[in-house]
KOLGU-579291 format. One record per residue (C-alpha): residue in three letters; x, y, z. Coordinates in Angstrom, 3 decimals, always signed. Layout:
BEGIN
@nudo: ala&xx: X&yy: Y&zz: Z
...
***
This chain:
BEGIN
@nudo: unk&xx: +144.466&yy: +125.926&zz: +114.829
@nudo: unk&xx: +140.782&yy: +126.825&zz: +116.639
@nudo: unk&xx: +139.790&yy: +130.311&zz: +116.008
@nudo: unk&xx: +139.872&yy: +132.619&zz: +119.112
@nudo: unk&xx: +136.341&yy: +132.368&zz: +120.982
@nudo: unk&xx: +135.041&yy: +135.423&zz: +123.325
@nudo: unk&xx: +134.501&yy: +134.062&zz: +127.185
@nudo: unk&xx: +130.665&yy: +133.490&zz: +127.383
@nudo: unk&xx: +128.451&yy: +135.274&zz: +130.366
@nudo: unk&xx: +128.651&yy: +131.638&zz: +131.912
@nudo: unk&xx: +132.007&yy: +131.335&zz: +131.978
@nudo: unk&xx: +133.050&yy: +134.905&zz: +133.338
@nudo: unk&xx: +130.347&yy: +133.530&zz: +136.378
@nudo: unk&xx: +132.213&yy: +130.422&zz: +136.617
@nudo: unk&xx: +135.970&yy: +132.467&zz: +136.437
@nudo: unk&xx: +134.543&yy: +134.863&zz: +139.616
@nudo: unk&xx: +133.022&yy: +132.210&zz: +141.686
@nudo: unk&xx: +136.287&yy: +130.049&zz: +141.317
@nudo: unk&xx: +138.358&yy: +133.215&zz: +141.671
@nudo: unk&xx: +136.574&yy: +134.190&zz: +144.826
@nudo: unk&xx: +137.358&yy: +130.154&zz: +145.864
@nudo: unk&xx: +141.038&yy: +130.959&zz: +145.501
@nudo: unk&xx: +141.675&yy: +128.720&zz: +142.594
@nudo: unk&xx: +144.871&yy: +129.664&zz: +140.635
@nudo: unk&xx: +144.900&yy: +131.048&zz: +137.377
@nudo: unk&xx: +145.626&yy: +127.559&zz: +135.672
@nudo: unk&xx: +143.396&yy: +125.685&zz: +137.799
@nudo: unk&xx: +140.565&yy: +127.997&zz: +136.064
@nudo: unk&xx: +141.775&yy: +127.581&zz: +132.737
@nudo: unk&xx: +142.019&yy: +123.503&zz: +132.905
@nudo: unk&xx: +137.934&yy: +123.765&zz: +134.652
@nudo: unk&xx: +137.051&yy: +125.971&zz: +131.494
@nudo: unk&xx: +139.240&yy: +124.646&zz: +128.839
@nudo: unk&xx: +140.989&yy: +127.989&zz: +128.532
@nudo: unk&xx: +144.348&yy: +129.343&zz: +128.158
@nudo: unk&xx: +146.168&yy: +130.172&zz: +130.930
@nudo: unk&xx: +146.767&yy: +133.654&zz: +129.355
@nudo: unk&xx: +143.122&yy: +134.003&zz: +128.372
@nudo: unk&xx: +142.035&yy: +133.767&zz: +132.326
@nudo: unk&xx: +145.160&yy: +135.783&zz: +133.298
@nudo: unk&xx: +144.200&yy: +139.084&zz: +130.787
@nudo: unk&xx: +140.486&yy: +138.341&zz: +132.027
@nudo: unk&xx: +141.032&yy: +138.790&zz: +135.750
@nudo: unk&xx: +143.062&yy: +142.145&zz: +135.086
@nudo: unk&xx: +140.332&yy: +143.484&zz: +133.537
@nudo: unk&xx: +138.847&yy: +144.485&zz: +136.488
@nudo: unk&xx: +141.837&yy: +145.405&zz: +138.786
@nudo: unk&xx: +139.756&yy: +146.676&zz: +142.018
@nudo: unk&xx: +138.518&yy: +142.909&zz: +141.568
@nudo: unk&xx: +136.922&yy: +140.278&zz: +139.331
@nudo: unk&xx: +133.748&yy: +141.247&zz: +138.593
@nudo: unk&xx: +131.196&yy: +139.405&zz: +135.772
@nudo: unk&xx: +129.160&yy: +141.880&zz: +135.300
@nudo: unk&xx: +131.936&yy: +144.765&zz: +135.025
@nudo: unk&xx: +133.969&yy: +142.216&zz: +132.892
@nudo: unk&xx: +131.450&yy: +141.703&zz: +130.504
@nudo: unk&xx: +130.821&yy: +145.855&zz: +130.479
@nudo: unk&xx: +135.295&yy: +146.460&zz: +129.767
@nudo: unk&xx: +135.104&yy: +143.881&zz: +127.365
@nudo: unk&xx: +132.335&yy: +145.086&zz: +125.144
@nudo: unk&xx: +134.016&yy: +148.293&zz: +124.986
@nudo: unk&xx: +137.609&yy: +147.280&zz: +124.233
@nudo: unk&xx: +135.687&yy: +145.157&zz: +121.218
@nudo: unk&xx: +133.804&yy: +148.549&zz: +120.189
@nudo: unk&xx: +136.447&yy: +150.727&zz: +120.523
@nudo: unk&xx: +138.583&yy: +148.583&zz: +118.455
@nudo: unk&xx: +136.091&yy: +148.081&zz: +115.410
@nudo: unk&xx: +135.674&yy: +152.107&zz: +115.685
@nudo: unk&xx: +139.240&yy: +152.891&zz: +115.743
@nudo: unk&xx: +139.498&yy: +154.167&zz: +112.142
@nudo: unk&xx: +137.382&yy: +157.048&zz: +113.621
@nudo: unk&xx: +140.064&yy: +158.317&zz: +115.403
@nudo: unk&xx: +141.725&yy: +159.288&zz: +111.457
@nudo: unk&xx: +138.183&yy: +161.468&zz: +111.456
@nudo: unk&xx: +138.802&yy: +163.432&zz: +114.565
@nudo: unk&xx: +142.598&yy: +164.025&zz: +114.192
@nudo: unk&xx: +142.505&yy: +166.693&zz: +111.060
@nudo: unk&xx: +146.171&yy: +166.301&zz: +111.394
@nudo: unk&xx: +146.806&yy: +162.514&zz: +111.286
@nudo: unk&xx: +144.254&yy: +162.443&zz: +108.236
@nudo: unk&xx: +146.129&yy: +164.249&zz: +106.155
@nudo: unk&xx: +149.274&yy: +162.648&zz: +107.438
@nudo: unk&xx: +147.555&yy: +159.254&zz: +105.929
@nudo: unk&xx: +146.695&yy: +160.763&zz: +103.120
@nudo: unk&xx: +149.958&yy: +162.687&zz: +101.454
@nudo: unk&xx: +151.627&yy: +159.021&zz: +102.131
@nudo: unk&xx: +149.061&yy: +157.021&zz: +100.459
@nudo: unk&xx: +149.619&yy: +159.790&zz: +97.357
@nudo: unk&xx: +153.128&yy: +158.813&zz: +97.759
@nudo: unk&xx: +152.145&yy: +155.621&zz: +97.322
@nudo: unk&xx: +152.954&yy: +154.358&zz: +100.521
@nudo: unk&xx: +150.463&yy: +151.562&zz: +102.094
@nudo: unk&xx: +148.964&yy: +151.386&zz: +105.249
@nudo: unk&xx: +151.369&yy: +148.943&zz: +106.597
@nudo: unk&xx: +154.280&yy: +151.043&zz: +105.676
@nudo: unk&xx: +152.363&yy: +154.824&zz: +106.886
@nudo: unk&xx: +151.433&yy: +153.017&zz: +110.027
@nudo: unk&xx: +154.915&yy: +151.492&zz: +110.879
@nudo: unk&xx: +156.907&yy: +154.599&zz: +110.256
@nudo: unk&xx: +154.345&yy: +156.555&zz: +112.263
@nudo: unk&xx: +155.546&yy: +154.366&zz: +115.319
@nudo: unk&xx: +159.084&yy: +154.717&zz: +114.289
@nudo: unk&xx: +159.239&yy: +158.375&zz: +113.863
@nudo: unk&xx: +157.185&yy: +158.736&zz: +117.351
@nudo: unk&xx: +154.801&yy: +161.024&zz: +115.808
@nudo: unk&xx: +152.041&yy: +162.423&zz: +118.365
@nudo: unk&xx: +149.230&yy: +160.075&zz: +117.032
@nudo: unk&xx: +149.261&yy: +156.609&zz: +115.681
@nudo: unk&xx: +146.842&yy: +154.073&zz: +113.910
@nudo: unk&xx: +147.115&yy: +150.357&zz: +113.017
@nudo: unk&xx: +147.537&yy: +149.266&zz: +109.576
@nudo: unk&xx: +144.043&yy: +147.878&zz: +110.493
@nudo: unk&xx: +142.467&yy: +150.960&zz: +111.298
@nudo: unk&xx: +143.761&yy: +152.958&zz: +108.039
@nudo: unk&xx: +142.420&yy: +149.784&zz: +105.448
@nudo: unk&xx: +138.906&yy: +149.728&zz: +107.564
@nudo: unk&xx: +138.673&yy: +153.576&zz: +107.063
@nudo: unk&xx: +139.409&yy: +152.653&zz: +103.749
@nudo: unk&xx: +136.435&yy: +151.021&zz: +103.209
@nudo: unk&xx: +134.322&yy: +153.746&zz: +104.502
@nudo: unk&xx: +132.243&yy: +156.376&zz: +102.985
@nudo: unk&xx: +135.141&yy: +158.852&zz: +103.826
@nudo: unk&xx: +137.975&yy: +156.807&zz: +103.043
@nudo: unk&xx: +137.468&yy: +155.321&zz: +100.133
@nudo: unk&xx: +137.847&yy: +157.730&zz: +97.640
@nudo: unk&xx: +141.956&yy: +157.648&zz: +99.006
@nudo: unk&xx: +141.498&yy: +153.433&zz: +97.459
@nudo: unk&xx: +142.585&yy: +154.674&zz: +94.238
@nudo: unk&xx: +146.169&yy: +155.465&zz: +95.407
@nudo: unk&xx: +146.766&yy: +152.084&zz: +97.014
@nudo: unk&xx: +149.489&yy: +149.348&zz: +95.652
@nudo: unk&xx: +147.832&yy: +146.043&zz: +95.318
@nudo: unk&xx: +148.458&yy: +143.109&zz: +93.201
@nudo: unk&xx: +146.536&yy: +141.803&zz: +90.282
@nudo: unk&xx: +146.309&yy: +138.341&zz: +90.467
@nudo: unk&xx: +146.309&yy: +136.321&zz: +87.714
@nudo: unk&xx: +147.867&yy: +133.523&zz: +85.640
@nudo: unk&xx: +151.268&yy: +133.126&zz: +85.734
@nudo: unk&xx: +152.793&yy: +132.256&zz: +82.359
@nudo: unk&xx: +156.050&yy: +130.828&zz: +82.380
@nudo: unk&xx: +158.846&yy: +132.592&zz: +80.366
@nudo: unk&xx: +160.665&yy: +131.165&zz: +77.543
@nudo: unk&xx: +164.206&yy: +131.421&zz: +77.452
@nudo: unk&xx: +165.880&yy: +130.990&zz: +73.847
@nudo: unk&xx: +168.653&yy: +129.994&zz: +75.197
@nudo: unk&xx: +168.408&yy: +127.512&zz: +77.686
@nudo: unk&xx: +172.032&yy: +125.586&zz: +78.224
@nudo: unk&xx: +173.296&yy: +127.481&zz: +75.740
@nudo: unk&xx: +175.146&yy: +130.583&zz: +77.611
@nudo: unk&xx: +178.727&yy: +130.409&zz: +78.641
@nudo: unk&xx: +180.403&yy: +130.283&zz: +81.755
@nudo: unk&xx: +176.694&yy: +129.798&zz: +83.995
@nudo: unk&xx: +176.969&yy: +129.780&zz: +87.642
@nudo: unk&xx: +174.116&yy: +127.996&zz: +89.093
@nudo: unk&xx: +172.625&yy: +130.272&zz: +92.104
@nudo: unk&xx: +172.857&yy: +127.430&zz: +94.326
@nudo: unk&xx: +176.927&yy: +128.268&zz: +94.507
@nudo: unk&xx: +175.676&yy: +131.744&zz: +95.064
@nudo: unk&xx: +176.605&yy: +130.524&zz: +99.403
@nudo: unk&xx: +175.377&yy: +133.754&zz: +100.768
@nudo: unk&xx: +171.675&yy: +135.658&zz: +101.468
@nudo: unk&xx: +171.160&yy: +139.010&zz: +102.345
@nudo: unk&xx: +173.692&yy: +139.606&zz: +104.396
@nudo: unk&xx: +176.447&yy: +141.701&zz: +102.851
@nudo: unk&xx: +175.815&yy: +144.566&zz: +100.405
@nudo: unk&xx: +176.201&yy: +144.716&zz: +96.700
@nudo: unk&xx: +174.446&yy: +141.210&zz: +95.541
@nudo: unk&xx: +171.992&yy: +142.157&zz: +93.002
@nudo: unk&xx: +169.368&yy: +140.421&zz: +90.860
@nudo: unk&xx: +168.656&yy: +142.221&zz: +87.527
@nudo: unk&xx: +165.571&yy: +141.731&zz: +84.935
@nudo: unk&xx: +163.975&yy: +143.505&zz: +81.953
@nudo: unk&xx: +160.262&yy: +144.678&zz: +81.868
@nudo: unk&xx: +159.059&yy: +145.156&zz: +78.406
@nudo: unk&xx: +156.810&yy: +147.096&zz: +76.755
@nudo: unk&xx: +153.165&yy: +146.090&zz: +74.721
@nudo: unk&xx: +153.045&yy: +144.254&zz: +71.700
@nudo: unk&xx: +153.049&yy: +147.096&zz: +69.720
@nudo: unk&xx: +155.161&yy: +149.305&zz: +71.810
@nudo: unk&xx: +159.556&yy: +149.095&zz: +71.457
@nudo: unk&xx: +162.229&yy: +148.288&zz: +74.313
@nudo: unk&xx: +161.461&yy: +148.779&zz: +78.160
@nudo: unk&xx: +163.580&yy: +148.846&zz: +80.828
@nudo: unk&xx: +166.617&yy: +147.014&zz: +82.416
@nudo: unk&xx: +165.675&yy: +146.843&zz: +85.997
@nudo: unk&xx: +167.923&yy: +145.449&zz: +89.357
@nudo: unk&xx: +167.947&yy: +145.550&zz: +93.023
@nudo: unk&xx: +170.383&yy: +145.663&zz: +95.526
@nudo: unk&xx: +169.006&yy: +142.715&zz: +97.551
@nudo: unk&xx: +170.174&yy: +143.624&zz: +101.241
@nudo: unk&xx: +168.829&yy: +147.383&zz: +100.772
@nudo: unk&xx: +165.963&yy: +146.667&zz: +98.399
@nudo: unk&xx: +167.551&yy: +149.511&zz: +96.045
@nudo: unk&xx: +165.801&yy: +149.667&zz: +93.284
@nudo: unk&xx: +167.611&yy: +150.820&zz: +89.387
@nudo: unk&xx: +165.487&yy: +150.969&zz: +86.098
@nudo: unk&xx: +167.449&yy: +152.232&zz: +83.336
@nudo: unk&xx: +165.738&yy: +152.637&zz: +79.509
@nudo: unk&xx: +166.514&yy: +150.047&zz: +77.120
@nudo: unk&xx: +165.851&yy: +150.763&zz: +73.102
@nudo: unk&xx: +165.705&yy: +146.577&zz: +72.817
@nudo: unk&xx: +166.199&yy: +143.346&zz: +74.631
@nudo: unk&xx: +169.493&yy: +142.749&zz: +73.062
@nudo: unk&xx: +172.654&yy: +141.497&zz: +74.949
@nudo: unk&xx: +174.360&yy: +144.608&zz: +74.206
@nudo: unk&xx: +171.611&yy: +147.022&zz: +75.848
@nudo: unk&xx: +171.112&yy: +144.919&zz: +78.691
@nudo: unk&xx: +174.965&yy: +145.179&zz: +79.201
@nudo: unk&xx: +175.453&yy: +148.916&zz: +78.538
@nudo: unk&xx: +172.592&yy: +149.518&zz: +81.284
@nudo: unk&xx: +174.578&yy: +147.233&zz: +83.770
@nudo: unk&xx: +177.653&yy: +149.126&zz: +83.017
@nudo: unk&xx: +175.771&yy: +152.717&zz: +83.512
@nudo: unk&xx: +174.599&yy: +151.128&zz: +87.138
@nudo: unk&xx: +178.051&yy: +149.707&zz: +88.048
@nudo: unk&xx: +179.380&yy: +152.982&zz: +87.806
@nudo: unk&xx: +176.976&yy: +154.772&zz: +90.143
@nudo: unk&xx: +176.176&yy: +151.748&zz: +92.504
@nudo: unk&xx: +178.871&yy: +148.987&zz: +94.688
@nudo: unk&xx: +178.511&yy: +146.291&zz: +92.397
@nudo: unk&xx: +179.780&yy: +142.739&zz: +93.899
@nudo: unk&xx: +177.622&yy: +140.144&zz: +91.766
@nudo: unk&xx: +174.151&yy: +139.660&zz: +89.880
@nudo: unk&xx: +171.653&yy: +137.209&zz: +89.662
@nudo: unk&xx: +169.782&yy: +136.861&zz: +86.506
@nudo: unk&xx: +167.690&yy: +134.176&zz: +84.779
@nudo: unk&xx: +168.118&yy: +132.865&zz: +81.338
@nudo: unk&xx: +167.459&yy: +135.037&zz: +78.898
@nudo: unk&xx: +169.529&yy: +135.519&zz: +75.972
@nudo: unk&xx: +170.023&yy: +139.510&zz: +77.013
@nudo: unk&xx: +172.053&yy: +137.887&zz: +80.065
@nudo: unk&xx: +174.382&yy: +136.259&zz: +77.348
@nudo: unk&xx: +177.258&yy: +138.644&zz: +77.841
@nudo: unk&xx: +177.722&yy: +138.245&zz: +81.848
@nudo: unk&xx: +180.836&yy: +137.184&zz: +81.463
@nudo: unk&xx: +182.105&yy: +140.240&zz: +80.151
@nudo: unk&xx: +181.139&yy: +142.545&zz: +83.496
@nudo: unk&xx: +184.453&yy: +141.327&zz: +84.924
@nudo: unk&xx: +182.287&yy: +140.243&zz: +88.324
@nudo: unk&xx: +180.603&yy: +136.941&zz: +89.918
@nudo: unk&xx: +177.362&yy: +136.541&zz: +87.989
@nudo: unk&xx: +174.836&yy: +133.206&zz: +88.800
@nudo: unk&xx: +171.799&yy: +132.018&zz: +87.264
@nudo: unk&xx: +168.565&yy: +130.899&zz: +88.108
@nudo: unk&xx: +167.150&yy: +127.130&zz: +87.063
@nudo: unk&xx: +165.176&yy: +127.747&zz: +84.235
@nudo: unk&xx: +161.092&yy: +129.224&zz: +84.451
@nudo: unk&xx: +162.067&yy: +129.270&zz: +88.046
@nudo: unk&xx: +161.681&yy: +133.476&zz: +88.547
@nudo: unk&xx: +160.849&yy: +133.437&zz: +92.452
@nudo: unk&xx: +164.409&yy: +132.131&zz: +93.154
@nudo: unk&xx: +165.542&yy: +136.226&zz: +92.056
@nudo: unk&xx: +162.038&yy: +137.229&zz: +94.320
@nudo: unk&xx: +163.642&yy: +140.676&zz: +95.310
@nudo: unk&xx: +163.003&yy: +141.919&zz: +91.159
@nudo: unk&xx: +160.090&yy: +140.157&zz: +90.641
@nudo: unk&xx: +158.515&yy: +141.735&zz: +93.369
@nudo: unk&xx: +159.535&yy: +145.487&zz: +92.737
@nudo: unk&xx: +158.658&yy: +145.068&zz: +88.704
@nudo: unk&xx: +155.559&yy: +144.518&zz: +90.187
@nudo: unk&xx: +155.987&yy: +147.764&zz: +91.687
@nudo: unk&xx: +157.138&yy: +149.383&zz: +88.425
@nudo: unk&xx: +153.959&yy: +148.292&zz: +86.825
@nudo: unk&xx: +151.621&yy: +149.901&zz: +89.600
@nudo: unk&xx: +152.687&yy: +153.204&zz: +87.370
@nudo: unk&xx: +153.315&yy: +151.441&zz: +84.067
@nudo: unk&xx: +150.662&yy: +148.727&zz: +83.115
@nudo: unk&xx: +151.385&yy: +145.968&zz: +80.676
@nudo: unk&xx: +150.641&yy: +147.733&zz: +77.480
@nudo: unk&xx: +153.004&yy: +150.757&zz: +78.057
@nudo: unk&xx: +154.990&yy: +151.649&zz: +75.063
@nudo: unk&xx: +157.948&yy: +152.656&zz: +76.748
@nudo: unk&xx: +159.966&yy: +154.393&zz: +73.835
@nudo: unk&xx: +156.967&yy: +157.187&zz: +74.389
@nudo: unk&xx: +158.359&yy: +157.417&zz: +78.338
@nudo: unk&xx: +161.052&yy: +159.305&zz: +79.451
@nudo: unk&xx: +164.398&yy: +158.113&zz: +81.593
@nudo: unk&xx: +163.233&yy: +161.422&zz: +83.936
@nudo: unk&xx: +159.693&yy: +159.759&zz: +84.538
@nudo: unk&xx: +161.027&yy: +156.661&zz: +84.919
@nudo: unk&xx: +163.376&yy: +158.025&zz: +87.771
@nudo: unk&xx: +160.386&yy: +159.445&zz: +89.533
@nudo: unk&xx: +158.850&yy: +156.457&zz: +89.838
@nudo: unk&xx: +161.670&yy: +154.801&zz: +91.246
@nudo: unk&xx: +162.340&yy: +157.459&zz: +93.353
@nudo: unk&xx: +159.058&yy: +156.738&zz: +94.792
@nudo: unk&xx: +159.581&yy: +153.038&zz: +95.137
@nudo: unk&xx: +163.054&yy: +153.761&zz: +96.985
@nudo: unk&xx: +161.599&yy: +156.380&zz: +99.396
@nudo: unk&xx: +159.026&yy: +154.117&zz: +100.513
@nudo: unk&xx: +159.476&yy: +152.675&zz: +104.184
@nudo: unk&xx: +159.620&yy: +148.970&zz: +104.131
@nudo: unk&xx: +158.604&yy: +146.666&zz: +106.924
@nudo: unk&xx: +161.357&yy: +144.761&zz: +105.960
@nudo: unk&xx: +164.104&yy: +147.453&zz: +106.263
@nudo: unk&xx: +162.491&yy: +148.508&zz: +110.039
@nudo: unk&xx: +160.315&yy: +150.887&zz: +108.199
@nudo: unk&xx: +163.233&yy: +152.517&zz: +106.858
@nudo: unk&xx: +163.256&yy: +153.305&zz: +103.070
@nudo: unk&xx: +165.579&yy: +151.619&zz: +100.210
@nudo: unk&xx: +167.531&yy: +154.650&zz: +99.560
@nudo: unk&xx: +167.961&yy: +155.267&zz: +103.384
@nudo: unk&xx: +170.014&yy: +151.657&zz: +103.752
@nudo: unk&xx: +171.581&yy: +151.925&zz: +100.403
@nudo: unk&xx: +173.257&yy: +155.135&zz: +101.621
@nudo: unk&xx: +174.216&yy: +153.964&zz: +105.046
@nudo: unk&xx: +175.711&yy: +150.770&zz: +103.341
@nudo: unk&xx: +177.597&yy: +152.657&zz: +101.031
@nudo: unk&xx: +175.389&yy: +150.998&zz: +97.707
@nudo: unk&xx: +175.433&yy: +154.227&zz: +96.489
@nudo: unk&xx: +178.542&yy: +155.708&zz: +94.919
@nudo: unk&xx: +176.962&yy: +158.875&zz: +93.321
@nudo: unk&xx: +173.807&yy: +160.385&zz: +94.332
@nudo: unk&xx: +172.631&yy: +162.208&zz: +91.004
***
């Protein structure tokens, strides 16, 4: 695809002149080589009547205003620290700006404007409190126990996406090498819902005692896991269970992504026998108050409790 080139000086001369001759608008565009569209938005530029010059004069602006429209977080005292209490609730710009629009709120900003006033004297400070990802290698995880747990259900016979409520995918994220257990994590995959319950190992028994603790607070229809010997026991949870192909973690994408979110607030080397289940629930609390593009800029915990997901609220 050609990258989007501005209409020269020549060519807004050549758009009046033929303009003035009557041409239509896709008679222009096939003597320039334009879009139809592109000469269409030009001539309403000037409305009074296609003018070069004037064309030129609109168009320079509407370029200038846009590059300068992270200003506008400057001179709203308001809408600044609007951005900035949901950026320190870990919200990102694509989420503040979305649920800005949604809630109708009496001043909005692109996700555009909020990253370039990001990267401004004034703005950048706020950087810190941003989610990002830390790219890196991916190492594939061994599984000890590859063909070697009972009763698998491939997830190819799992026949449904996100459609109905109470499909979840469930992981572990563990603690440094010289920390001890971590935490049994799953999300409801229609409402994004996150759970992270403590774990004191990696053990079959843990990981089933957590699944039991979220079964009875949560609408539990099935759960996707991959093959890891914790997942041994999924037999015993008395519901549909199914299994990703082996080192193939994007096909259960919905955990993945939010332990990535855990581990904004607890890097890799956390010893998580020195954390608390209460801190632990504040950060997921965070994650599941978040709005999501994905969810219409509505937050986890919002769909979970319209979809009845939740059983208990604690």
């Amino acid at each position: 695809m050609k990258a989007f080139k501005y209409l020269s000086s020549d060519e807004r001369s050549e758009i009046e002149i033929l303009n003035i001759k009557g041409y239509k608008i896709r008679e222009i565009a096939r003597v320039l080589g334009r879009s139809p569209n592109t000469i269409s938005l030009e001539l309403k530029r000037v409305p009074s009547g296609y003018n070069a010059t004037y064309a030129k004069i609109y168009a320079i602006n509407k370029i200038r205003d846009r590059r300068l429209q992270w200003s506008k977080i400057e001179s709203i005292p308001l809408l600044k620290q609007y951005i900035i209490q949901r950026l320190k609730d870990h919200w990102n710009p694509d989420e503040i700006s979305g649920r800005m629009k949604k809630d109708r709120l009496p001043w909005y900003v692109s996700k555009s404007a909020i990253y370039e006033w990001l990267d401004t004297i004034r703005g950048e400070r706020y950087k810190v409190y941003l989610y990002a990802y830390r790219p890196g290698r991916r190492h594939k995880k061994k599984d000890g126990l590859h063909g070697q747990i009972l009763n698998m259900i491939p997830i190819e016979s799992r026949g449904f996406g996100r459609s109905r409520y109470g499909a979840w995918e469930s992981d572990l994220v563990v603690s440094g090498r010289s920390g001890v257990g971590g935490l049994s994590t799953s999300i409801e995959r229609k409402s994004r819902y996150l759970s992270a319950l403590k774990v004191k190992d990696f053990s079959s028994t843990e990981k089933q005692k957590s699944l039991i603790s979220l079964m009875e607070e949560c609408r539990v229809k099935s759960f996707t896991f991959d093959r890891g010997h914790e997942n041994s026991k999924h037999y015993e949870l008395g519901i549909r269970t199914y299994f990703c192909n082996a080192y193939h973690p994007w096909e259960k994408g919905g955990i993945e992504n939010a332990n990535k979110m855990i581990r904004r607030f607890f890097p890799k080397k956390t010893d998580f026998s020195s954390v608390s289940q209460e801190e632990v629930n504040r950060i997921v609390s965070i994650i599941n108050n978040k709005p999501r593009k994905i969810l219409g800029y509505r937050t986890a915990y919002e769909v979970a409790l319209a979809g009845g997901v939740i059983n208990r609220v604690s």
